[in-house]
C-alpha positions in Angstrom: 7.3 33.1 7.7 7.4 31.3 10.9 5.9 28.6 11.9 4.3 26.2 14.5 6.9 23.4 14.2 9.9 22.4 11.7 10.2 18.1 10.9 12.0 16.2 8.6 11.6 15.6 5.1 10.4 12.3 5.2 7.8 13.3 7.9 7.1 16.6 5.8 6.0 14.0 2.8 3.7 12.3 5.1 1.9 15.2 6.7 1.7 16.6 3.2 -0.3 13.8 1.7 -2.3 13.5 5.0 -3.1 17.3 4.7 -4.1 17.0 1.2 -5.9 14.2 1.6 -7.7 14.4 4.6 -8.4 17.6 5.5 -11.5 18.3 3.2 -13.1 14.9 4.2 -13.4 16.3 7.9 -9.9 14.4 9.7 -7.7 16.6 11.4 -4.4 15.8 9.6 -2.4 16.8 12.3 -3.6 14.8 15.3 -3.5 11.8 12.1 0.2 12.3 11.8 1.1 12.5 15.5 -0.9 9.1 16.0 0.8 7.8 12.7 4.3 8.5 14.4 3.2 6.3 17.5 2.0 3.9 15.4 5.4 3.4 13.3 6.8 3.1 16.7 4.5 -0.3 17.1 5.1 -1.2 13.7 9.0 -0.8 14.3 8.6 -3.4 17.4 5.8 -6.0 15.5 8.0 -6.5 12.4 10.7 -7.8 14.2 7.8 -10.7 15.2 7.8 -13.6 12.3 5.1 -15.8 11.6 5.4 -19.3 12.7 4.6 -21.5 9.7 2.2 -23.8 11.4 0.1 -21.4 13.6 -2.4 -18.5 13.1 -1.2 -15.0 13.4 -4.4 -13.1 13.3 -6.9 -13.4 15.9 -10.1 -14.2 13.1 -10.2 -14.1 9.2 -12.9 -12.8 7.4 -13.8 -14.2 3.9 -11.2 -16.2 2.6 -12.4 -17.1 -0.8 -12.1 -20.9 -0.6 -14.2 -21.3 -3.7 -12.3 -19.1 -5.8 -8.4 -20.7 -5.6 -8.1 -23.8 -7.8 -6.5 -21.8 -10.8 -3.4 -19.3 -8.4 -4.2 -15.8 -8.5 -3.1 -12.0 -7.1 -3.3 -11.3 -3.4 -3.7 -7.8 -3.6 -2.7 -5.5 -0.7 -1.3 -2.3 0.9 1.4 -1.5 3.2 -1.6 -0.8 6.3 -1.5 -2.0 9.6 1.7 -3.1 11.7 1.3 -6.4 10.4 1.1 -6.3 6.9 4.2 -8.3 6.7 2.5 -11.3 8.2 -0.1 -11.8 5.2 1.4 -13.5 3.2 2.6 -16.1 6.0 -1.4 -16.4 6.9 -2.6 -17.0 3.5 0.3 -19.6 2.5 -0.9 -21.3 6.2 -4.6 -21.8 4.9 -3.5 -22.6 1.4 -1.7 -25.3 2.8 -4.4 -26.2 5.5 -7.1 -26.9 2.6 -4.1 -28.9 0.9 -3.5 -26.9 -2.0 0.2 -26.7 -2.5 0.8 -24.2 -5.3 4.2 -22.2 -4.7 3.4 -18.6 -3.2 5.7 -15.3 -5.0 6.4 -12.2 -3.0 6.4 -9.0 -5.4 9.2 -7.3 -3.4 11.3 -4.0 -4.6 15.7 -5.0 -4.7 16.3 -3.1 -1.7 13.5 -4.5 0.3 14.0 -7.8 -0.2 18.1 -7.6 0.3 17.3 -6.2 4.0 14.6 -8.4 4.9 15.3 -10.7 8.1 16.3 -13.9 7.5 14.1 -15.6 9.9 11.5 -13.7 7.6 12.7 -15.2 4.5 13.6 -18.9 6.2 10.0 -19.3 7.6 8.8 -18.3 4.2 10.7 -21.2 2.5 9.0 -23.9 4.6 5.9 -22.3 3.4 7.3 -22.7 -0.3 6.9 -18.9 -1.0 9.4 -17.0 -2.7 10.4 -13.5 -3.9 10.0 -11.8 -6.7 11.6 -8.5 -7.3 10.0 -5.7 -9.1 12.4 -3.8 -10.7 13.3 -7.0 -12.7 13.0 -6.4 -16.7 11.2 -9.9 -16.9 8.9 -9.3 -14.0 5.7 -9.4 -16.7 6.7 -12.2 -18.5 7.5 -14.4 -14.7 4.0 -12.7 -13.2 2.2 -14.7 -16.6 4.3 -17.8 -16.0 3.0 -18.0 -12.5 -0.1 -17.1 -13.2 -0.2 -19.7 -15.8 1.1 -22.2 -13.8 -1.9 -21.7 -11.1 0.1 -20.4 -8.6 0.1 -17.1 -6.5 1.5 -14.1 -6.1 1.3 -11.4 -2.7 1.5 -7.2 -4.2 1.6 -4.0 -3.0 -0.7 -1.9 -4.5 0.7 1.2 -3.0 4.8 0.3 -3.9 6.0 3.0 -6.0 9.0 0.2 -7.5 8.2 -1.0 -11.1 10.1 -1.7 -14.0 10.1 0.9 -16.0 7.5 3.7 -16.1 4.0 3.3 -16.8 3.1 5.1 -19.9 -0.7 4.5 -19.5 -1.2 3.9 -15.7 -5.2 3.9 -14.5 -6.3 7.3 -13.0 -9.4 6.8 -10.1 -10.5 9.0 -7.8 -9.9 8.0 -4.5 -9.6 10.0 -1.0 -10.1 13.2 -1.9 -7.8 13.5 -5.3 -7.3 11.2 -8.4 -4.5 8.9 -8.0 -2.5 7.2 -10.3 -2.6 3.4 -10.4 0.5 1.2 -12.1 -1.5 -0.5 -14.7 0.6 -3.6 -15.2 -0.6 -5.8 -12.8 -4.6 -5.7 -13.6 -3.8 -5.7 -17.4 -1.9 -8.8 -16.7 -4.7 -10.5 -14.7 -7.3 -9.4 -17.6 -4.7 -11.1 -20.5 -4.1 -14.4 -18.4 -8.0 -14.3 -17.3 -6.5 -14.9 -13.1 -8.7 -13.6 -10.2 -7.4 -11.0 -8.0 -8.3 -11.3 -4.0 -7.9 -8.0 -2.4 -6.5 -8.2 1.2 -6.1 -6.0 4.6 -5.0 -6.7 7.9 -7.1 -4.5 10.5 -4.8 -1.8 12.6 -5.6 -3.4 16.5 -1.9 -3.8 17.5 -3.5 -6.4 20.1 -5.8 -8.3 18.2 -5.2 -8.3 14.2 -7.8 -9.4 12.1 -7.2 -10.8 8.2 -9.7 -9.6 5.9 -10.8 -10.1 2.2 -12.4 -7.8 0.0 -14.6 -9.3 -3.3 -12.5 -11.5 -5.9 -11.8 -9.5 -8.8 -12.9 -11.9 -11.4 -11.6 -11.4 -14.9 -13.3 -14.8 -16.7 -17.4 -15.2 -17.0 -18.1 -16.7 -13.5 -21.5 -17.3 -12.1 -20.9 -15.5 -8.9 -20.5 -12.5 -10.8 -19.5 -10.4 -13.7 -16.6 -10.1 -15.7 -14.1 -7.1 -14.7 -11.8 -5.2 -16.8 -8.5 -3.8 -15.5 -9.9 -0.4 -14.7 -12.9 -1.8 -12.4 -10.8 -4.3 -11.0 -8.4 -1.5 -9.6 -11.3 1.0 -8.7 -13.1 -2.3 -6.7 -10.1 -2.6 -4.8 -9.2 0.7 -3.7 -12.6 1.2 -2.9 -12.3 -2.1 -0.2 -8.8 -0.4 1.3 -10.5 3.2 1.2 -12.9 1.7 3.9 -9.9 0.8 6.4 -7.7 4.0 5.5 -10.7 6.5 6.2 -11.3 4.5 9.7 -7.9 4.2 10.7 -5.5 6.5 8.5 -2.9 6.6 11.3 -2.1 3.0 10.1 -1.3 3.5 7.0 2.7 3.0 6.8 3.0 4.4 3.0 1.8 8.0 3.1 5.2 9.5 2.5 5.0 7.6 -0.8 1.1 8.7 -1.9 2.6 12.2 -3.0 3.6 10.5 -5.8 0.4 9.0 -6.8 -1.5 11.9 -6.2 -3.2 13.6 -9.6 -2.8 17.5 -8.9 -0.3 20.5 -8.6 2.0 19.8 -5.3 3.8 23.2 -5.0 3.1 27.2 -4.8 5.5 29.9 -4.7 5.5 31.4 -1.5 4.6 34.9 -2.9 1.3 36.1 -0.8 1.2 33.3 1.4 -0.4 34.1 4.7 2.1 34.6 7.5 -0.2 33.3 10.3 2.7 31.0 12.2 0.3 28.5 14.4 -0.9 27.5 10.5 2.6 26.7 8.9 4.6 23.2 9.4 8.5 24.0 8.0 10.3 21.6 6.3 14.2 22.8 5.3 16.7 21.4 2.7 19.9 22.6 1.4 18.4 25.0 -1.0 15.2 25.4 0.0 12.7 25.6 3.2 8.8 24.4 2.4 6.0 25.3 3.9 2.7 23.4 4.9 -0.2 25.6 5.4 -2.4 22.9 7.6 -5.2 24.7 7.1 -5.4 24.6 3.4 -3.3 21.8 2.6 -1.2 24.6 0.2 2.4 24.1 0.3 4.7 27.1 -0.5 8.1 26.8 -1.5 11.3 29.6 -0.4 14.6 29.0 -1.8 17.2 29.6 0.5 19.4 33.2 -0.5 23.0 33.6 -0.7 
């Protein structure tokens, strides 16, 4: 079966998820994976650029729920846009600004946070934020402590790290398929009654813009009702949907959404078509894969001999 180019592994995963994904929604999948390779390239140049403590780093923020901090809570985001990674600098900055002190957590995975820059991590001490690592066996029982406590903690809804696995994780349809959603974190909010601010920073390399979706409110409030775990997480990905449909180059994690993704991945490549301008090749050591772009099908060949 030939084919109309071979890439990598981890660009394979990508265009798989974005083929899947995608392609019955009406985006061309290819032309999104060939604008999200420019687009890491950016990223790859903005990350090295850290946050000064005192000053804005977005252009404008839209709806930061002033009215809705006194008692901590869950910034709630996604790896999207080149500068994700200067949220949490921008939030801590107008906590401080309105004069609420309350420490700020990072939910980081081990290896993340033992490669992070350390101008990253210096600037984030003046702030008084620190990092908490996922994989951590106590990380429930520290996320209720903070919470608690009234302070606040910055996640990753689309990080694939955890503790453990999730033997009842919250299934919502999404882009096109059902995707699985660690339940942890919204149970969590819904046992220590905290409020959960979902959060995205636009994908203009030039001009970034901070925006916030609803508060997920899990206490009788008069601005609205009471949420449970699994409307919490189907309010939030419905507010990130909205920037990943509009710009789905700018999505960073889309090697990782395979894993998420409710439905059969792989075929056997018995009476797959052979047309080559519809096949993207992917080779390992024991096998090579196949991508038909057209259907979003993936066949798989093990190598002979």
């Amino acid at each position: 079966m030939n084919s109309i180019m071979e890439i990598q592994p981890e660009d394979f995963s990508a265009l798989c998820a974005m083929t899947q994904e995608l392609l019955n929604i009406g985006i061309n999948p290819l032309a999104t994976w060939q604008a999200f390779k420019e687009y890491l390239e950016s990223f790859r140049r903005i990350q090295n650029v850290i946050p000064k403590p005192t000053e804005s780093y977005f252009n404008q923020v839209f709806n930061f729920p002033l009215e809705s901090l006194d008692h901590g809570g869950i910034f709630l985001t996604m790896h999207f846009s080149a500068h994700f990674r200067a949220i949490p600098f921008e939030i801590t900055r107008l906590l401080r600004k309105m004069g609420n002190q309350k420490k700020m957590w990072i939910l980081f995975s081990q290896d993340s946070y033992k490669n992070e820059n350390e101008d990253w991590v210096r600037h984030g001490r003046e702030l008084n934020f620190e990092a908490l690592v996922a994989q951590d066996a106590m990380i429930a029982r520290h996320l209720m402590s903070i919470l608690k406590k009234g302070e606040f903690v910055v996640v990753f809804m689309d990080a694939t790290e955890g503790y453990g696995a999730d033997s009842d994780p919250i299934i919502l349809p999404w882009l096109h398929y059902p995707v699985r959603v660690r339940s942890g974190l919204f149970r969590i909010a819904d046992k220590m009654k905290s409020t959960i601010f979902p959060v995205l920073a636009s994908a203009s390399l030039e001009e970034p813009n901070l925006f916030f979706g609803e508060p997920q409110f899990f206490q009788h409030v008069l601005s609205g009702p009471r949420n449970d775990a699994f409307k919490a997480a189907e309010a939030c990905l419905t507010f990130f949907s909205k920037f990943i449909l509009a710009s789905p180059y700018a999505w960073l994690h889309w090697g990782n959404h395979l894993q998420r993704i409710v439905q059969e991945q792989y075929s056997h490549v018995e009476g797959a078509a052979t047309h080559e301008e519809r096949f993207v090749t992917c080779k390992t050591e024991d096998e090579t894969i196949y991508l038909d772009i057209s259907t979003g099908e993936v066949y798989v060949e093990e190598q002979s001999g």
